[in-house]
C-alpha positions in Angstrom: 0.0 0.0 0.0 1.1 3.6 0.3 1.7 5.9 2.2 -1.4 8.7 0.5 -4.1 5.7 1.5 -2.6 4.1 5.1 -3.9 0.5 6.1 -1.5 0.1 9.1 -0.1 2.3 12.0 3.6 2.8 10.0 1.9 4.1 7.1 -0.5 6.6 9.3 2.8 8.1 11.1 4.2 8.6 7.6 1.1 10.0 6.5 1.0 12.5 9.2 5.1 13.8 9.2 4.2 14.3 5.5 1.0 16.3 5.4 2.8 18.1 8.1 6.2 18.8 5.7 8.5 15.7 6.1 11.1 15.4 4.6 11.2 18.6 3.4 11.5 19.6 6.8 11.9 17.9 10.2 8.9 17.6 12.1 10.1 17.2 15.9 7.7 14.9 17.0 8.8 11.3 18.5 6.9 8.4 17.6 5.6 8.1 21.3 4.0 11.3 20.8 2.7 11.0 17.7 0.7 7.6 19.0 -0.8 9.6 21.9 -1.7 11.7 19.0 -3.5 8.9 16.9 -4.8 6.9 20.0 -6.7 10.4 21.5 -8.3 10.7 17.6 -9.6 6.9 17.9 -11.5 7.8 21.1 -13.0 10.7 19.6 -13.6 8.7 16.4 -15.2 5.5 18.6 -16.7 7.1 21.8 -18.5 10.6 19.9 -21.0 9.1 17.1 -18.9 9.1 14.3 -21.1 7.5 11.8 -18.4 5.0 10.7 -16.8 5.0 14.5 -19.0 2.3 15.9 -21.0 -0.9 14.5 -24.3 -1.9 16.2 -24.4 -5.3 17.0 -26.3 -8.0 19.1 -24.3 -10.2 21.7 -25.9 -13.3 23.6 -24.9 -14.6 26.2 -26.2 -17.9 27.9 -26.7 -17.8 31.6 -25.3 -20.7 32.9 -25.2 -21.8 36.7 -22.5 -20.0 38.0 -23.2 -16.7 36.5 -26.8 -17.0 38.1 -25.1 -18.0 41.1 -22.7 -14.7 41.0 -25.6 -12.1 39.5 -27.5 -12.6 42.6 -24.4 -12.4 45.2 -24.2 -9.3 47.0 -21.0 -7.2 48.4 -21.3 -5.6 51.5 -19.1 -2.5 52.0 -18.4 -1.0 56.1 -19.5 2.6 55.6 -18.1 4.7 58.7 -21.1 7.4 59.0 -18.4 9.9 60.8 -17.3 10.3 57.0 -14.0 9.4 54.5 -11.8 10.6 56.8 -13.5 10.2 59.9 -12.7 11.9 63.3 -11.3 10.4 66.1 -13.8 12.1 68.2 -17.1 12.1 67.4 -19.2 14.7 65.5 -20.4 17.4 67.3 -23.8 17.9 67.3 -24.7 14.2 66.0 -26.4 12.0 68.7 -24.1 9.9 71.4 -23.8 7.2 73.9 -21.8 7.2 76.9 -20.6 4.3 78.9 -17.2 3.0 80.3 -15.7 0.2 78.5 -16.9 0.5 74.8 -15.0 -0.6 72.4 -12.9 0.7 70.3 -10.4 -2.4 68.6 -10.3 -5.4 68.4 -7.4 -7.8 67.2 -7.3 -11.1 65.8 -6.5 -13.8 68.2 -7.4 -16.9 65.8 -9.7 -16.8 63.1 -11.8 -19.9 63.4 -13.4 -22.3 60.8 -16.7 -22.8 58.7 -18.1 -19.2 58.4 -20.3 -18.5 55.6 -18.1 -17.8 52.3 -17.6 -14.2 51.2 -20.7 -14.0 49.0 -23.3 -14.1 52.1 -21.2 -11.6 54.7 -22.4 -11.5 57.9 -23.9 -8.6 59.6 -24.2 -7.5 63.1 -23.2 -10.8 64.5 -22.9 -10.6 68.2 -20.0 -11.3 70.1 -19.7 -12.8 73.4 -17.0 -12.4 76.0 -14.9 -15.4 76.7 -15.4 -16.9 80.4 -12.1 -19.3 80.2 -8.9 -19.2 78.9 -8.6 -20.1 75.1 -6.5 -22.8 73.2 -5.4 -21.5 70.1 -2.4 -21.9 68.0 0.7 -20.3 67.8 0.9 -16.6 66.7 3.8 -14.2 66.8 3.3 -11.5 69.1 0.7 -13.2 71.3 0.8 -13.9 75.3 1.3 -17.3 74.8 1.6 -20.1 77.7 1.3 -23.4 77.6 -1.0 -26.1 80.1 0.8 -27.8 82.9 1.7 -31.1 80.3 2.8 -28.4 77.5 0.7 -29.9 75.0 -1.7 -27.2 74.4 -1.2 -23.2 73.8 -3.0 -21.3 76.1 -4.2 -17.6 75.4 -4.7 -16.4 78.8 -7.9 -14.1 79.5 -7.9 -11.3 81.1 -10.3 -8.7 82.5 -13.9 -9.3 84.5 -15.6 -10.5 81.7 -18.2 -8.0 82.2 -18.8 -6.6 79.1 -21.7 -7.0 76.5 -23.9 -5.8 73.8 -21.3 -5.9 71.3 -22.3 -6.7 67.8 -20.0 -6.6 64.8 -19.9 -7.2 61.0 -17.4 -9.7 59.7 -15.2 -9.0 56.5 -15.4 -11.2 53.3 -12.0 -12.1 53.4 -11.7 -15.9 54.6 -9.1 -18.1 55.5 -8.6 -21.6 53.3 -10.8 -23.6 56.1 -13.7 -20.1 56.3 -12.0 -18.8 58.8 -12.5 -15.0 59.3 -9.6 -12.3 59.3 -10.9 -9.5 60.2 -14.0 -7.8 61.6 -15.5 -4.0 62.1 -17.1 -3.2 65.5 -20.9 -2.0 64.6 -22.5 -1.8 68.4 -19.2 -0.8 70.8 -21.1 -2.6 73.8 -19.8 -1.4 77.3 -17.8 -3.1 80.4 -15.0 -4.6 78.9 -11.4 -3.8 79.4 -8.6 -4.2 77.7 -7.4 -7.6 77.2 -10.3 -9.4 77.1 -11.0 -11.7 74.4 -14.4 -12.4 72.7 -15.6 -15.1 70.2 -17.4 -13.9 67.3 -20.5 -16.0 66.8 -21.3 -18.0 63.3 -18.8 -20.7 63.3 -17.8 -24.2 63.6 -15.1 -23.3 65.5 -15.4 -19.5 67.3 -13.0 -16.9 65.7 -11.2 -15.6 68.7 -10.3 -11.4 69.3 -8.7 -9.1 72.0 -10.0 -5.9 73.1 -7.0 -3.7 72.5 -8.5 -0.4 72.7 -11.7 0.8 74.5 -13.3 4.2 74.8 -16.0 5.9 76.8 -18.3 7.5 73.9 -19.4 6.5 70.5 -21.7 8.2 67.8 -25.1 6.1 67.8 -24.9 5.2 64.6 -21.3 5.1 64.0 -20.9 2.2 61.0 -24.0 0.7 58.5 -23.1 -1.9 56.0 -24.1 -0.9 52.7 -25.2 -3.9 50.5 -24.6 -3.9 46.7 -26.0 -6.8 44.5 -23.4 -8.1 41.8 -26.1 -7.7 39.4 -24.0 -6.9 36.0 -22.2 -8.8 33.8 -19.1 -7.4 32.0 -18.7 -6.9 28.5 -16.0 -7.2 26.2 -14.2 -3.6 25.6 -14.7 -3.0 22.3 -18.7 -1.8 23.7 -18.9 1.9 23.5 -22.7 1.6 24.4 -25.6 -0.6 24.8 -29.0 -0.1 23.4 -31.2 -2.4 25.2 -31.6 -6.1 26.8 -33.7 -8.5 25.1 -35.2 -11.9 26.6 -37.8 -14.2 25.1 -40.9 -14.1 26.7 -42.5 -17.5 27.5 -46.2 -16.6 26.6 -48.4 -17.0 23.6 -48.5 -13.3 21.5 -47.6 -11.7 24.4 -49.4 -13.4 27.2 -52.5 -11.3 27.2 -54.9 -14.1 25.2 -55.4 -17.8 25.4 -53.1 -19.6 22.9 -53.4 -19.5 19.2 -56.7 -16.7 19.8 -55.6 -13.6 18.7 -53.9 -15.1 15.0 -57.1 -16.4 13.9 -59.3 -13.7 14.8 -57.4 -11.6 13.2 -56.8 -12.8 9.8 -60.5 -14.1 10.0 -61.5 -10.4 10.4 -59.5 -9.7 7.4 -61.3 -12.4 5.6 -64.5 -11.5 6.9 -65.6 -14.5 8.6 -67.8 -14.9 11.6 -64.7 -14.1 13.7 -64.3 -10.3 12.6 -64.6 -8.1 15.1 -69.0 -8.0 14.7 -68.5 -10.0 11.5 -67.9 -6.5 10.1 -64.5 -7.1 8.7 -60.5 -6.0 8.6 -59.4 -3.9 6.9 -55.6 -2.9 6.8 -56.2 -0.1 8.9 -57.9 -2.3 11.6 -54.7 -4.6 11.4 -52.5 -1.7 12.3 -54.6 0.0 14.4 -55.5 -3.8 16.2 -51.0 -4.6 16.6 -50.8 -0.8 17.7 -53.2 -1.7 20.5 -51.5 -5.6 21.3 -47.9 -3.5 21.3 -49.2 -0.9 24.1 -50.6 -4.0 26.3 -47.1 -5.8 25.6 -45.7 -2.4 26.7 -47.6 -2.0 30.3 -47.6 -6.1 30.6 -44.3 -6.9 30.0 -42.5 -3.4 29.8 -38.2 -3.7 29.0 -35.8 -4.3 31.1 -34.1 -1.8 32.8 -30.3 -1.7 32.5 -27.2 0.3 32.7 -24.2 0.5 31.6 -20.3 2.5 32.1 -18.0 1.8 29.1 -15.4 2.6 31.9 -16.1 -0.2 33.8 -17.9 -1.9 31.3 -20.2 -3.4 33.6 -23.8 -3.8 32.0 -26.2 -3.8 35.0 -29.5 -5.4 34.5 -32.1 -4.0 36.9 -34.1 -7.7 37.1 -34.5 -10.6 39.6 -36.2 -13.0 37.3 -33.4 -14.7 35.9 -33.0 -17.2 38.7 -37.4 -18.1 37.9 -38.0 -20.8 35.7 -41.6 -19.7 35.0 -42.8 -16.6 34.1 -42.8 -14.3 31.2 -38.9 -13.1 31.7 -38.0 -16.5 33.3 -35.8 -19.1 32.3 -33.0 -20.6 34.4 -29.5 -21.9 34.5 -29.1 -22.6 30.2 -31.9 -19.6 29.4 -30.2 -17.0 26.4 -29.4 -12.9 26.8 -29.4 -10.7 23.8 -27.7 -7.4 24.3 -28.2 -4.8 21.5 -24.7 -2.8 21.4 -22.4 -0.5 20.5 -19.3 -1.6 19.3 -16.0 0.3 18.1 -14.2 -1.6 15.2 -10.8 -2.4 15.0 -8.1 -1.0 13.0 -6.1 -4.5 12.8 -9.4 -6.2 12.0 -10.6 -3.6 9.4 -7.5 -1.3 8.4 -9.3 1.0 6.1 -10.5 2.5 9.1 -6.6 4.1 8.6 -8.3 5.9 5.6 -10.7 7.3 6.8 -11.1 11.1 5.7 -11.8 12.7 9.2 -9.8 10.7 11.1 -6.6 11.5 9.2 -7.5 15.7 9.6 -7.9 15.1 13.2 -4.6 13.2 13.9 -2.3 15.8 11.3 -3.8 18.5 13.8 -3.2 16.6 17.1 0.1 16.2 15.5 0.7 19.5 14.7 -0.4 20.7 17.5 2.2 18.7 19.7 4.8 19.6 17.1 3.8 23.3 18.3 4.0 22.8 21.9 7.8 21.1 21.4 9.2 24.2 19.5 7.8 26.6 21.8 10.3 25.4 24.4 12.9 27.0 21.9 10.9 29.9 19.9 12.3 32.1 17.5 15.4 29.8 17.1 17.2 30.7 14.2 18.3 28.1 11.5 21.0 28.2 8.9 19.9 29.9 5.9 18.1 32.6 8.1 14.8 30.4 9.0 12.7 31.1 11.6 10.8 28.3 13.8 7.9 29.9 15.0 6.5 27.3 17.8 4.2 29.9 19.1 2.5 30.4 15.8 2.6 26.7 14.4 0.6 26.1 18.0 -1.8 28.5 17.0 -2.7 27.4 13.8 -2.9 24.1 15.4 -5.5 25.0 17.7 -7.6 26.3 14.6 -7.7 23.2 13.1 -8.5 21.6 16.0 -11.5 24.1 16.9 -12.8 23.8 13.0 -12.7 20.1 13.2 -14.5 19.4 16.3 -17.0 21.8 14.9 -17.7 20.4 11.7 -17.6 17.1 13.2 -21.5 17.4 14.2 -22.4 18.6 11.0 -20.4 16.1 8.7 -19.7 13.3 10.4 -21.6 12.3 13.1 -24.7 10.3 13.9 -27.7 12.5 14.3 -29.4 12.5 17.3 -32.6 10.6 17.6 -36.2 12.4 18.5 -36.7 12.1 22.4 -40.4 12.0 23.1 -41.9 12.2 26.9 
């Protein structure tokens, strides 16, 4: 190929140093900067409605068992209600309880077995205070004895054992046997001291902490898990948008009349046989007026679903809790299909006449120009041999006018226009 009609990125750079005066002169832009250059006119290309920028296309997806399984898990996240960078004391003005003993910290002692897996966390689990001294095994850093035949590591308890009402929420993290690492207080409780060690409830075997810091007042409502369903599914990252989510319906012409009812009637009508609406007879407007009025009931009966989607992320989530029903109209089950109506940006490697295309070379030789600009102004009105002047100041300018005209052309010329919005 050449250079005047570019199918790769080589070709492209050349076709850019050259509309820009190479070789007659040198352009002083390094190949790093110039694909910045090309990669920043791709997004603009892909991501603003260019009308030969993207490709709509349908995905589907089939729901299998473990994505049902994982589209109905939810995350819980420890919100501290003090704020981001919460105080140590609490917020004046907000309501708070008083009491000696509350606590403030607790550490891991041993983490315990058979909790619930990170997918069901557990929230404001209570705690109770340990009456005996605990076996547990060994840990760095821990006041660790042994029993009078050495056998067994005792973690020795301290304190009255007192203290109560203390509720917390446990962490997802788990250990290989669902042993829990780490915990966030959500009632403080009052009377216990420092030292003491309490079981968190939920276990085969009791997860074991120490009180290591208490305190004597705490905000009444100082932490609140926040629960977020993992109801999205990524998509690959070539999707710039998505224009809806389709399902099959399991229902007979919508669900709205017994099976096979509506067909005959209405071809009977337009027959004019006994089953006409009145034996009177359809005509082609009573066809279209009669699927207007069966696309409104499909529209209050069975309306779409609801979805949304960040191409950041690209997380499409689906605003539904009938995937997991077999029945129903949206139902269907572990093996049940997903069409996704989309957006996607085509590639250059896949499709390399995209490197030809009219606006997209404009918009990179200004980009270009632009940067080529910004590198002489470091050094402007440098003086070459034969009495030239580099003018970095001015070839920025200039740059910044083709840049403006583009972008403003671009609705006009180039892009998609936008669809009527009605309501």
């Amino acid at each position: 190929m050449s250079i005047a009609r570019p199918q790769n990125r080589d070709e492209f750079r050349q076709y850019i140093l050259t509309k820009l005066g190479a070789p007659v002169i040198e352009i002083n832009v390094a190949n790093e900067q110039i694909d910045i250059a090309i990669e920043d006119a791709f997004q603009f290309f892909n991501e603003r409605s260019h009308f030969l920028g993207t490709e709509n296309m349908y995905l589907t997806f089939r729901m299998t068992t473990e994505f049902l399984t994982a589209f109905s898990s939810f995350n819980v996240i420890d919100t501290n209600q003090q704020g981001k960078n919460a105080p140590s004391e609490p917020i004046p003005g907000r309501p708070t309880a008083s009491a000696i003993g509350m606590v403030d910290e607790l550490t891991l002692v041993s983490s315990g077995s058979g909790y619930s897996p990170n997918s069901f966390p557990l929230t404001k689990v209570i705690a109770t205070a340990v009456t005996t001294d605990v076996p547990i095994t060994n840990q760095a850093g821990s006041d660790l004895t042994t029993d009078a035949d050495g056998s067994t590591l005792i973690f020795e308890t301290k304190g009255d054992k007192k203290g109560q009402n203390l509720s917390v929420s446990i962490g997802s993290e788990r250990t290989p046997i669902n042993g829990i690492t780490n915990v966030q207080i959500y009632d403080t409780g009052y009377g216990f001291e420092v030292g003491e060690l309490v079981t968190i409830n939920g276990g085969q075997e009791a997860a074991v902490f120490e009180v290591t810091k208490i305190k004597s007042e705490s905000p009444v409502f100082a932490r609140a898990p926040v629960t977020i369903q993992n109801n999205y599914l990524v998509l690959p990252d070539d999707v710039v948008g998505v224009m809806g989510v389709m399902r099959s319906m399991k229902t007979d012409l919508v669900g709205i009349f017994p099976g096979g009812s509506v067909f005959p009637i209405m071809m009977g009508g337009m027959l004019g046989n006994d089953y006409a609406c009145g034996d009177m007879g359809y005509d082609l407007v009573s066809y279209v007026a009669m699927r207007e009025y069966m696309a409104t009931l499909e529209f209050l009966f069975f309306p779409p679903i609801q979805y949304s989607f960040n191409q950041r992320t690209h997380r499409l989530y689906i605003d539904t809790n009938n995937f997991l029903k077999d029945s129903g109209a949206y139902g269907g089950g572990s093996g049940s299909m997903l069409g996704i109506n989309v957006m996607m940006k085509p590639s250059p490697d896949v499709f390399p006449d995209l490197w030809n295309d009219l606006w997209l070379k404009e918009y990179s030789v200004a980009l270009v120009k632009a940067q080529w600009g910004r590198n002489l102004t470091k050094y402007n009105q440098v003086s070459l041999p034969g009495g030239i002047t580099m003018n970095g100041s001015q070839i920025l300018q200039d740059a910044r006018s083709d840049i403006e005209a583009i972008k403003q052309r671009f609705a006009l010329d180039w892009a998609d226009p936008p669809l009527d919005m009605i309501g």
